[in-house]
NUTOR-616560 format. One line per 2 residues: number of its first residue (from 0); for each residue x negated, y, z negated of N, C-alpha, C. Coordinates in steps of 0.02 Angstrom, whole numbers. Atoms other than C-alpha are relative to their C-alpha. Last residue first. Example, Ala and Ser with C-alpha at 12.3 -4.5 7.8 and 13.67 -1.06 7.14 Angstrom:
# NUTOR-616560
1 = 42 -59 3 -684 -53 -357 39 55 -37; -45 -59 0 -615 -225 -390 -45 60 0 $
END
This chain:
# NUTOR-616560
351 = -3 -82 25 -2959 301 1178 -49 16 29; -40 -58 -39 -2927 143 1297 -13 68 -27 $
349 = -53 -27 13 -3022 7 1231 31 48 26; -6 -60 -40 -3165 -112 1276 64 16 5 $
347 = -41 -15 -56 -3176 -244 1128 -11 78 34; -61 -62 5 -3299 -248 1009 41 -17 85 $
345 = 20 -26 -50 -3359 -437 970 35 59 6; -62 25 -52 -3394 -457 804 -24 15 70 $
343 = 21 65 -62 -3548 -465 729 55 2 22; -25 92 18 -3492 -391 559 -19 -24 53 $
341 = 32 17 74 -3555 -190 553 -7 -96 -6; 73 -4 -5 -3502 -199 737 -43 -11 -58 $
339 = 0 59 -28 -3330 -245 700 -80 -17 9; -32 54 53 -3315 -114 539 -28 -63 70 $
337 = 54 -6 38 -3370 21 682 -8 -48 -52; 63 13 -54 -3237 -28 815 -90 -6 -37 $
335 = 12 58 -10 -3128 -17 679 -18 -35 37; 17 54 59 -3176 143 629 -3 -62 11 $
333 = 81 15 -4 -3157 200 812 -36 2 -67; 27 59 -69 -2989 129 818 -65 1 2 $
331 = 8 70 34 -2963 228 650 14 -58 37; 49 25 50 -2993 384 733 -24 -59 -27 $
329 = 52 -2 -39 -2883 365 893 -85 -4 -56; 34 -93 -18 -2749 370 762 -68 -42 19 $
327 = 81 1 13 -2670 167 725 -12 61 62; 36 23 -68 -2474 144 759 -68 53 -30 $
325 = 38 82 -39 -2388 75 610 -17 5 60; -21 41 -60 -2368 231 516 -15 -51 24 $
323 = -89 32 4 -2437 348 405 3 -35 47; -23 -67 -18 -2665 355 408 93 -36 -20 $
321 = 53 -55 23 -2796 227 337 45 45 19; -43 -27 79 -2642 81 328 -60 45 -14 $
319 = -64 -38 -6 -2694 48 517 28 32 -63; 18 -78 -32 -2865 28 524 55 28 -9 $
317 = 18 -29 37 -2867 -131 393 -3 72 21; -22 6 52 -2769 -235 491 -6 58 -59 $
315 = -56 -48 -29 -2872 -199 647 34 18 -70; 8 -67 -50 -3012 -255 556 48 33 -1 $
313 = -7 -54 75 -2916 -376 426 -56 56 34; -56 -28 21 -2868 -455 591 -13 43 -67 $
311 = -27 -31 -62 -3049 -481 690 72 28 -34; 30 -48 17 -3108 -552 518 16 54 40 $
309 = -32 -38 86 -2967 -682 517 -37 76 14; -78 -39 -5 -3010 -719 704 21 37 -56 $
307 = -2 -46 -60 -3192 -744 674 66 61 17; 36 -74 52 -3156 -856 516 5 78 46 $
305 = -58 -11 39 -3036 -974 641 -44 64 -45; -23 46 39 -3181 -973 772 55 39 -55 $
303 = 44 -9 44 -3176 -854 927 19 -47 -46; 63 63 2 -3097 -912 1093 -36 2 -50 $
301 = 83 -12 -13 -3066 -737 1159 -33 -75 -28; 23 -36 -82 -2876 -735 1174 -79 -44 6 $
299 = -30 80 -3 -2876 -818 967 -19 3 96; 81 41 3 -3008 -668 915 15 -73 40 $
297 = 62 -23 -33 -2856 -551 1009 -71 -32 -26; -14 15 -64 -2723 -640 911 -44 9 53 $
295 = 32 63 17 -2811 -607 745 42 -41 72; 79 27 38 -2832 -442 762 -6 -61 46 $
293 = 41 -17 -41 -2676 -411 834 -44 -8 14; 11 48 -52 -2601 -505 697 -11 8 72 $
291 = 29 61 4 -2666 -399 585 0 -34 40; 46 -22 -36 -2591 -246 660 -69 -56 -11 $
289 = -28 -12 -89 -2420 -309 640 -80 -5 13; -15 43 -33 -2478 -345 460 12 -29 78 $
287 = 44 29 -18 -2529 -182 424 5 -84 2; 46 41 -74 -2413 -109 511 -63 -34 -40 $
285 = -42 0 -70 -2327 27 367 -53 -45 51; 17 64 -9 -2472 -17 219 50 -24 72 $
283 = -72 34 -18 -2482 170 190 -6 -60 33; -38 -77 -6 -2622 279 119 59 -15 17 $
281 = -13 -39 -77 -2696 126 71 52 48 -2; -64 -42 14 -2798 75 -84 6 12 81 $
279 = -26 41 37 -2929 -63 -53 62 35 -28; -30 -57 69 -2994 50 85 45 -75 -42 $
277 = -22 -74 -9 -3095 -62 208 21 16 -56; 55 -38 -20 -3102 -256 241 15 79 2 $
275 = -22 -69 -44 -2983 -386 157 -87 56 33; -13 -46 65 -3077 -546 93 15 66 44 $
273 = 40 -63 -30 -3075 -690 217 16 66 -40; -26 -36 45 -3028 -890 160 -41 94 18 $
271 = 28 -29 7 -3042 -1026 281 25 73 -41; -49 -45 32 -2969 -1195 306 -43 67 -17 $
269 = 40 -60 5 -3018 -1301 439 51 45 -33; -5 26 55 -2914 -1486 471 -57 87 -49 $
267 = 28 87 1 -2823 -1432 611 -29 0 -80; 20 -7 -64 -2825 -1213 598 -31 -84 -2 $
265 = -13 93 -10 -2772 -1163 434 -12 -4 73; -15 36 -49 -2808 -971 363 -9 -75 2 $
263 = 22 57 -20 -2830 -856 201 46 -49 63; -46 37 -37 -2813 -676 196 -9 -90 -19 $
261 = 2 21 -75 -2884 -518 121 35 -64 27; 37 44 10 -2864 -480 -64 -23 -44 69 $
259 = 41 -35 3 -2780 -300 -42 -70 -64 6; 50 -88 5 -2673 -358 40 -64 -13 3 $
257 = -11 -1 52 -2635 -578 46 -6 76 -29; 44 -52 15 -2612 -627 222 17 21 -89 $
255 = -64 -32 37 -2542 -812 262 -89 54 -45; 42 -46 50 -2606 -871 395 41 33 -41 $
253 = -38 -33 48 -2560 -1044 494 -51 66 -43; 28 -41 39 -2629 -1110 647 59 30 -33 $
251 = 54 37 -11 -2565 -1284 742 -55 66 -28; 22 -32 -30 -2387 -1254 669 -88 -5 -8 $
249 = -40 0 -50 -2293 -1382 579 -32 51 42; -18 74 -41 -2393 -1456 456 27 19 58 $
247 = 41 43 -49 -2495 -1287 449 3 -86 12; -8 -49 -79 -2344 -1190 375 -51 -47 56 $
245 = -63 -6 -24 -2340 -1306 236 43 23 65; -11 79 23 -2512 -1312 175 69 -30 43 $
243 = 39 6 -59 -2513 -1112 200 -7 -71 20; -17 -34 -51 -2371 -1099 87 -41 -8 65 $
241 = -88 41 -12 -2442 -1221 -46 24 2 68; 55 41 -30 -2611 -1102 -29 53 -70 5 $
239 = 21 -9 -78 -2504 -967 -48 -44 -42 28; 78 -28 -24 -2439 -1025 -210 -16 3 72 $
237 = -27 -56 -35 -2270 -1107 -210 -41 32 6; 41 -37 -11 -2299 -1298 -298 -3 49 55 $
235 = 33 6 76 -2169 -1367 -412 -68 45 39; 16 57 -25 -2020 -1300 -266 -77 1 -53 $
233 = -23 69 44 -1930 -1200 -345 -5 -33 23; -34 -19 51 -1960 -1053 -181 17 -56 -43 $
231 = -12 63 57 -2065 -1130 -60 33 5 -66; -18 44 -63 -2028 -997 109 0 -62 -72 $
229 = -116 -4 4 -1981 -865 -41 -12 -61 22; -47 32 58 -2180 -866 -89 74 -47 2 $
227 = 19 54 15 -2256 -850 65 39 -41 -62; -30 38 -69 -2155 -714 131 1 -73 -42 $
225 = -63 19 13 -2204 -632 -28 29 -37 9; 2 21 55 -2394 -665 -9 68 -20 -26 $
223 = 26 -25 66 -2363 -623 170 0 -43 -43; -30 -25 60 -2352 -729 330 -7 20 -67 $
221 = 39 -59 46 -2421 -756 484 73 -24 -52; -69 -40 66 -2367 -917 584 -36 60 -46 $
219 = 55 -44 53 -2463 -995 776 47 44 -51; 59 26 -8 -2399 -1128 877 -33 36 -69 $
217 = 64 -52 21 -2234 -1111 834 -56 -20 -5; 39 -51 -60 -2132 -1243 965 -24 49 -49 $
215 = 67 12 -41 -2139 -1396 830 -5 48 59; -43 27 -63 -1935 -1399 784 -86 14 44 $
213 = 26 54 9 -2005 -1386 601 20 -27 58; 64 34 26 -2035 -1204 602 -19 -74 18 $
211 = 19 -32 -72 -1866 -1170 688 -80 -4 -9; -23 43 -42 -1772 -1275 550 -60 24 76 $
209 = 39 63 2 -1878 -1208 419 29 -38 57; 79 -25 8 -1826 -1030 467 -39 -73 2 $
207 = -19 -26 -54 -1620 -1080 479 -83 10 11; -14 57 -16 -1658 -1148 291 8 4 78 $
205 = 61 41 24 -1732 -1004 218 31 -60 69; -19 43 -55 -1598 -877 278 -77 -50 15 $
203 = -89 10 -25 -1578 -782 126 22 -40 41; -33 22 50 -1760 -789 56 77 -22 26 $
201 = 5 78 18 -1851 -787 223 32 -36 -67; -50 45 -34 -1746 -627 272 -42 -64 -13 $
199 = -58 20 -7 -1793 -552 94 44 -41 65; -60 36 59 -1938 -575 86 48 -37 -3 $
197 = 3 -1 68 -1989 -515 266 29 -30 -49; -38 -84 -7 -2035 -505 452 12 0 -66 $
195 = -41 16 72 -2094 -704 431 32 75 -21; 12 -62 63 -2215 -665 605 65 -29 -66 $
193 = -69 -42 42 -2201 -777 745 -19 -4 -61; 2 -10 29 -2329 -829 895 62 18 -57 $
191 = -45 -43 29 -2293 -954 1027 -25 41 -85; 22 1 67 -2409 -1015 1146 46 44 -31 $
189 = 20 -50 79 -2345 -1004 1305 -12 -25 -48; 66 16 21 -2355 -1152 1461 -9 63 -50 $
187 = 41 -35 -22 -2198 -1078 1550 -70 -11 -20; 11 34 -48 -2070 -1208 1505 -49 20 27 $
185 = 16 62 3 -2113 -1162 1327 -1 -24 71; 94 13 20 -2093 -1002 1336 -29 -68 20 $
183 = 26 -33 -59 -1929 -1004 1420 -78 -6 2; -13 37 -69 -1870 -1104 1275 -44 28 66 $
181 = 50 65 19 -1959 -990 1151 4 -72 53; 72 -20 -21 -1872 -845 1232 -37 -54 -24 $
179 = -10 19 -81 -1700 -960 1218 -63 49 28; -11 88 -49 -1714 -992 1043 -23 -2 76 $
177 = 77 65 16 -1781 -809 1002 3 -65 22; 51 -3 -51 -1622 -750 1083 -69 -11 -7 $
175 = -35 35 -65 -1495 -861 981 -55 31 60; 27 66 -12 -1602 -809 812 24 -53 73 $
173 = 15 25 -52 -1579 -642 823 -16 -47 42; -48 -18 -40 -1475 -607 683 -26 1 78 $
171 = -55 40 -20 -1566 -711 591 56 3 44; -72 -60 27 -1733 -614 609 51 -64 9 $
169 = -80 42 17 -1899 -697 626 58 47 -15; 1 -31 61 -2036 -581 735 77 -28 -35 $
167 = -47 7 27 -2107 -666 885 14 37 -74; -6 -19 70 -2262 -638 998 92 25 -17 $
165 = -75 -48 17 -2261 -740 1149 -6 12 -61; -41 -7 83 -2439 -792 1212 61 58 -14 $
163 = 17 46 28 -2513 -834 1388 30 -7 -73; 25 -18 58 -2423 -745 1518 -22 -43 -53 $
161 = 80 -11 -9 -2397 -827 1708 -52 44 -78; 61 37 -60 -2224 -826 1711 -68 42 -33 $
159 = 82 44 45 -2143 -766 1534 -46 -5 55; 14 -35 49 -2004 -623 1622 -47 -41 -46 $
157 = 58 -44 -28 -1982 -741 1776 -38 37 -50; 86 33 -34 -1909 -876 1682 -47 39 -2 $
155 = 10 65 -43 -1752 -770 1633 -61 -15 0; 81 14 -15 -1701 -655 1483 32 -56 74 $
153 = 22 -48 -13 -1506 -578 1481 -78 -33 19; -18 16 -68 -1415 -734 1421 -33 36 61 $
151 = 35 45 -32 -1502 -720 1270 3 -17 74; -34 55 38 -1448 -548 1228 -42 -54 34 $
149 = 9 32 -39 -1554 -384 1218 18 -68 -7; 57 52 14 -1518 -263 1105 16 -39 58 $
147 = -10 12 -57 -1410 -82 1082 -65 -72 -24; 56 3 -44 -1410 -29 904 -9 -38 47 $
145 = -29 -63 -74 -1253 -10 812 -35 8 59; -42 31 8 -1305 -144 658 19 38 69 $
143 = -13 28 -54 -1472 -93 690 59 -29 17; -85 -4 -30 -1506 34 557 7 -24 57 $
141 = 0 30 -37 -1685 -20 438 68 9 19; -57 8 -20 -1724 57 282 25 -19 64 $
139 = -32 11 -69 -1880 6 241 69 3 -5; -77 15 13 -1967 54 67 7 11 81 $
137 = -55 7 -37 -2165 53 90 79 -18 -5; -52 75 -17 -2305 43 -18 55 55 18 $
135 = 9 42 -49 -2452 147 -20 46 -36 15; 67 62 5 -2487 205 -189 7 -17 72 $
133 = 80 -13 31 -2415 389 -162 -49 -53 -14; 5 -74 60 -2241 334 -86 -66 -23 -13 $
131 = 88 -3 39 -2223 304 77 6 20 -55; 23 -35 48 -2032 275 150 -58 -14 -47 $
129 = 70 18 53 -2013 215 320 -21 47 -37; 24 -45 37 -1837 254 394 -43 -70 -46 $
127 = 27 35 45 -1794 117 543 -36 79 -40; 75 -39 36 -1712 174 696 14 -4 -46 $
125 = -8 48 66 -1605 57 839 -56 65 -31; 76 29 5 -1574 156 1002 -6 -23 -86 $
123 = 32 -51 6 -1375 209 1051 -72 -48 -32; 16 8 65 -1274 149 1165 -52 46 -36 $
121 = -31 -55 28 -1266 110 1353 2 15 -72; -57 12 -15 -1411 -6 1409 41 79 -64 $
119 = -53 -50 7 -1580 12 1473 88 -21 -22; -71 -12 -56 -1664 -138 1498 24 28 -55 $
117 = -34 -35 35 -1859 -167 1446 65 25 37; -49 55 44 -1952 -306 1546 49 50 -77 $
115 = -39 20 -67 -2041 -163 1669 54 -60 -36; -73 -2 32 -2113 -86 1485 59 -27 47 $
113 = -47 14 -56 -2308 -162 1517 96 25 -34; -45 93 3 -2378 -89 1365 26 2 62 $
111 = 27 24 -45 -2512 50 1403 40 -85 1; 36 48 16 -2490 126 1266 -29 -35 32 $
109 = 76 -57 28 -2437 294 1363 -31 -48 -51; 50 -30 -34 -2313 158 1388 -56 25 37 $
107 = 50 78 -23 -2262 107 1227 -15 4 64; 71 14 37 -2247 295 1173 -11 -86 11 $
105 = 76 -65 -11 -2134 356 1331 -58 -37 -35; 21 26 -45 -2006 190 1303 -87 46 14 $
103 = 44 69 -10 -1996 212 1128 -33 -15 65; 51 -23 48 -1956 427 1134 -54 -95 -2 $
101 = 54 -23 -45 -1829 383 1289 -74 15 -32; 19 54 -44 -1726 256 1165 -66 38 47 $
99 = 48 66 26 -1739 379 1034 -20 -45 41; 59 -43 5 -1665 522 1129 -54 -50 -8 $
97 = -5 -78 28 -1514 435 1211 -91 5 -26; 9 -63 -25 -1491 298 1330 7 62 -31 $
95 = -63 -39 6 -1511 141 1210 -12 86 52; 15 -74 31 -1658 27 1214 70 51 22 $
93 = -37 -50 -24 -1662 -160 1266 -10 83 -41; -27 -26 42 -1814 -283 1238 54 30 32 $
91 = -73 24 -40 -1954 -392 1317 66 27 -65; -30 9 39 -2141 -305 1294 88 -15 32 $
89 = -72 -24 -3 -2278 -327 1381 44 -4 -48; -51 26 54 -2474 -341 1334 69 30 47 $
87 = -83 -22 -44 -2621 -330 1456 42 -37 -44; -35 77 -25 -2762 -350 1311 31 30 50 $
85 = -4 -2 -78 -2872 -189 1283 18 -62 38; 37 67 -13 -2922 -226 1102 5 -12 82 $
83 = 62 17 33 -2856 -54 1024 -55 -37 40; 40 -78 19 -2739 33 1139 -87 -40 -53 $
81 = 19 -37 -75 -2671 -153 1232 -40 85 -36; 33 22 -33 -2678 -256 1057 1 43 62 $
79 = 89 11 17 -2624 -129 959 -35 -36 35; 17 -79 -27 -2455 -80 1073 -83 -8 -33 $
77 = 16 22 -71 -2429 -286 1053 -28 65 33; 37 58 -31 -2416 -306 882 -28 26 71 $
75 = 75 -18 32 -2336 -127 827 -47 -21 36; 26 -60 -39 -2202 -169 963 -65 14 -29 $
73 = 45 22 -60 -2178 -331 871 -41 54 48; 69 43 6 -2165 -255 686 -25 -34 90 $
71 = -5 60 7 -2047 -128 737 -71 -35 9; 36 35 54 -2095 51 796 43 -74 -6 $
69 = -24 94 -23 -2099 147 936 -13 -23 -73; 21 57 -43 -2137 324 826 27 -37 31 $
67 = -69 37 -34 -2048 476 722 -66 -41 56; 32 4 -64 -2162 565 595 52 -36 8 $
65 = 17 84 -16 -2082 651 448 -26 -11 84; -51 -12 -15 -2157 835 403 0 -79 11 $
63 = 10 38 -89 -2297 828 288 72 -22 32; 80 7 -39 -2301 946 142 -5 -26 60 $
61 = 21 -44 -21 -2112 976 112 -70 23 35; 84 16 -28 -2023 842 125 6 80 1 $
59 = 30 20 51 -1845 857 16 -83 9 21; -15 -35 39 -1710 941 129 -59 -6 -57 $
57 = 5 -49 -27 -1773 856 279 -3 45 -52; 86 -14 -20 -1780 689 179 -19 73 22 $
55 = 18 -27 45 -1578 712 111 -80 16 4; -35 -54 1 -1518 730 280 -51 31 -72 $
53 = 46 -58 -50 -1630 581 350 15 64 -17; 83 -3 24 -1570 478 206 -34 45 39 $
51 = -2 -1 75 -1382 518 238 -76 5 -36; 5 -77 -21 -1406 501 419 5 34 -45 $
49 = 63 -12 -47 -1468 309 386 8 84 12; 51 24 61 -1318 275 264 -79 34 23 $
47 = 5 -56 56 -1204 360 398 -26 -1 -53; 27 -68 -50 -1285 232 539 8 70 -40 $
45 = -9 -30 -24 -1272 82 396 -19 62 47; -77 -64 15 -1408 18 318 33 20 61 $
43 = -27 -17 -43 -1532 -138 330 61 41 -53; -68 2 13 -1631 -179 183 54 40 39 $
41 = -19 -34 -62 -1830 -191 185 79 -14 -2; -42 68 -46 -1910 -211 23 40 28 57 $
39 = 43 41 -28 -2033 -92 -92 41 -35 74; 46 -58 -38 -1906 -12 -189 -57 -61 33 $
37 = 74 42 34 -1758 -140 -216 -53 73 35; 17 58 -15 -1580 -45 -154 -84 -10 -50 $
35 = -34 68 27 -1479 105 -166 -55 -51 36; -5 33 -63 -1609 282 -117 23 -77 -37 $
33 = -59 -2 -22 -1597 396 -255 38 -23 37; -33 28 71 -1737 318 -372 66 25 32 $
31 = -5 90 -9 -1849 325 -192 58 -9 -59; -34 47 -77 -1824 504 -189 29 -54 -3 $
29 = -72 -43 17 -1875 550 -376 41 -7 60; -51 54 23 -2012 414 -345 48 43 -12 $
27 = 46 17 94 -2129 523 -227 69 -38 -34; -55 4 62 -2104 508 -31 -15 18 -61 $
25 = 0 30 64 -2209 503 128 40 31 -54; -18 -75 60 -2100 504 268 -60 -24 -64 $
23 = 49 23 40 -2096 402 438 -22 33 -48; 0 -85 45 -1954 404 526 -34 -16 -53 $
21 = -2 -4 80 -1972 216 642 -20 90 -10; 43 -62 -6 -1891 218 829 -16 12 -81 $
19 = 5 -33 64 -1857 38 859 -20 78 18; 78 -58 0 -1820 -44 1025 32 33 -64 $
17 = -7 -52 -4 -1688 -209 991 -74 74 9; -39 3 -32 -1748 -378 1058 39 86 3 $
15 = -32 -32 56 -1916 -367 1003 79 14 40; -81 14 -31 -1986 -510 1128 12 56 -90 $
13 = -55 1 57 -2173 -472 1132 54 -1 15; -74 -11 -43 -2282 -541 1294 29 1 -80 $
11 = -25 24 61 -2474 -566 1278 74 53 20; 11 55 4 -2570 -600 1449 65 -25 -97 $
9 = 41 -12 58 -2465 -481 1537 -30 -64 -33; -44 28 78 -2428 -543 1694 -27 6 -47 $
7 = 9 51 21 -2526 -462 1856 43 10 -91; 49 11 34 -2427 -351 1952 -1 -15 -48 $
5 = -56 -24 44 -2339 -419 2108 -49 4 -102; 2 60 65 -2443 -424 2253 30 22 -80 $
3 = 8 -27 39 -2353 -307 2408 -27 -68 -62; -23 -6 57 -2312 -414 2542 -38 32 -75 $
1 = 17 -2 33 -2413 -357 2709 76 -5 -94; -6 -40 61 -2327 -323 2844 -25 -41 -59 $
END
């Protein structure tokens, strides 16, 4: 008999510990001025805070109904690289047995994500209200306090073998199973990616961030203008070029993305600077980060130089904030198939 061969290991592996289902709305400011917190910023709510906003949205949208997705910044990551760039990507997570949980698993997928490292458990599925208003920017409400997840004790070995890069997304409240996926990583020959998820969690839990920065397993760091800021907060020099300075003592590529102004990168002693590509206004900026570092993970895969990669992320980067949401319409794959070609890239063979 013949043993069955066991199939092959994704090459890029996200660890989102909870599955997201993001409600995706655009807005106008008479909304947003009712909704408690910073506009722009992401700020976890309660489950009756969260059914409270969904109650009053229904009552309020009238042109475009809300969309419901997989969402979270890693899922973004890793569902673009396999639909866009045609990586083998998995994803390592839990998901709750009700609607939401079956709505993530279906659309990563029909992505073509490996989902065999996703465990079911009793509960209910983590979901994130994304509010658009008319320039483009994004209010996150975010309800995971109730939301089923995946603990450390839960990963093993097997779940990295043979994959080449772990994409990470900082959270504090997850910081015991990031440890021990980065562990795992590590014994496994991974490269570790991780994201600065936002502001506010690099403002609050600065010090927990630099510790995991300066413990030498992130190979590779994104992070916004904001991001950038908080990580050197009163310190004499905080500029993104500070930030990037900072990030690339301890990690062997650093990027810190800037919008509308495209990016600049670190890579050894190579520093390079790449001007966004596409709509300089966006219809919604939901993923474009996630979808950056798709980009720029998929030029890293392929061996391309540090510029290469940048230009490869403010591609993708740039496809995703053309429509709502943080997963990129069959259209604006074959925009940014068209944008790659315009530039010398290389196009990837994709799935639409």
């Amino acid at each position: 008999m013949v043993a069955e061969a066991l199939p092959e290991a994704p090459v890029v592996l996200g660890l989102q510990p909870a599955a997201l289902i993001d409600n995706v709305a655009p807005v106008d400011w008479s909304l947003l001025d009712q909704i408690p917190g910073d506009r722009g910023g992401s700020i976890p709510v309660q489950k009756d805070e969260l059914e409270q906003i969904l109650k009053e949205l229904n009552t309020h949208i009238t042109a475009a109904p809300l969309k419901k997705m997989a969402g979270g910044s890693v899922a973004n990551t890793v569902r673009g690289l396999s639909v866009g760039f045609g990586v083998a990507t998995g994803i390592i997570g839990a998901y709750g047995d009700d609607e939401q949980g079956q709505l993530f698993v279906r659309n990563m997928g029909f992505s073509g994500v490996s989902i065999s490292r996703l465990r079911k458990k009793r509960g209910s599925t983590g979901q994130c209200v994304c509010l658009v208003d008319d320039s483009g920017n994004r209010t996150m409400r975010p309800c995971l306090s109730s939301a089923v997840k995946i603990q450390a004790d839960e990963l093993s070995k097997e779940d990295f073998t043979g994959s080449k890069w772990l994409v990470l997304r900082y959270a504090v409240f997850n910081l015991e199973v990031i440890k021990a996926a980065i562990g795992f990583a590590k014994q496994e020959g991974l490269s570790v990616s991780l994201d600065l998820a936002s502001f506010e969690m690099v403002r609050n839990y600065r010090s927990e961030l630099r510790q995991l920065l300066e413990s030498g397993n992130i190979d590779l760091c994104f992070a916004n203008e904001d991001e950038a800021a908080e990580l050197l907060r009163g310190e004499q020099e905080a500029g993104p070029e500070a930030a990037l300075e900072f990030l690339s003592r301890h990690c062997s590529w650093a990027v810190v993305t800037l919008g509308s102004k495209g990016c600049i990168a670190k890579h050894d002693k190579e520093v390079v600077q790449v001007p966004a590509i596409g709509e300089t206004v966006a219809t919604d900026a939901t993923g474009a980060g996630d979808l950056f570092a798709s980009g720029f993970l998929y030029g890293l895969i392929k061996g391309l130089p540090l510029e290469e990669c940048c230009k490869m992320g403010s591609c993708s980067g740039g496809s995703v904030i053309r429509a709502l949401g943080g997963e990129v319409t069959p259209e604006n794959w074959q925009w940014m198939h068209k944008q790659l070609q315009l530039k010398d890239l290389p196009v990837p063979d994709f799935r639409n």
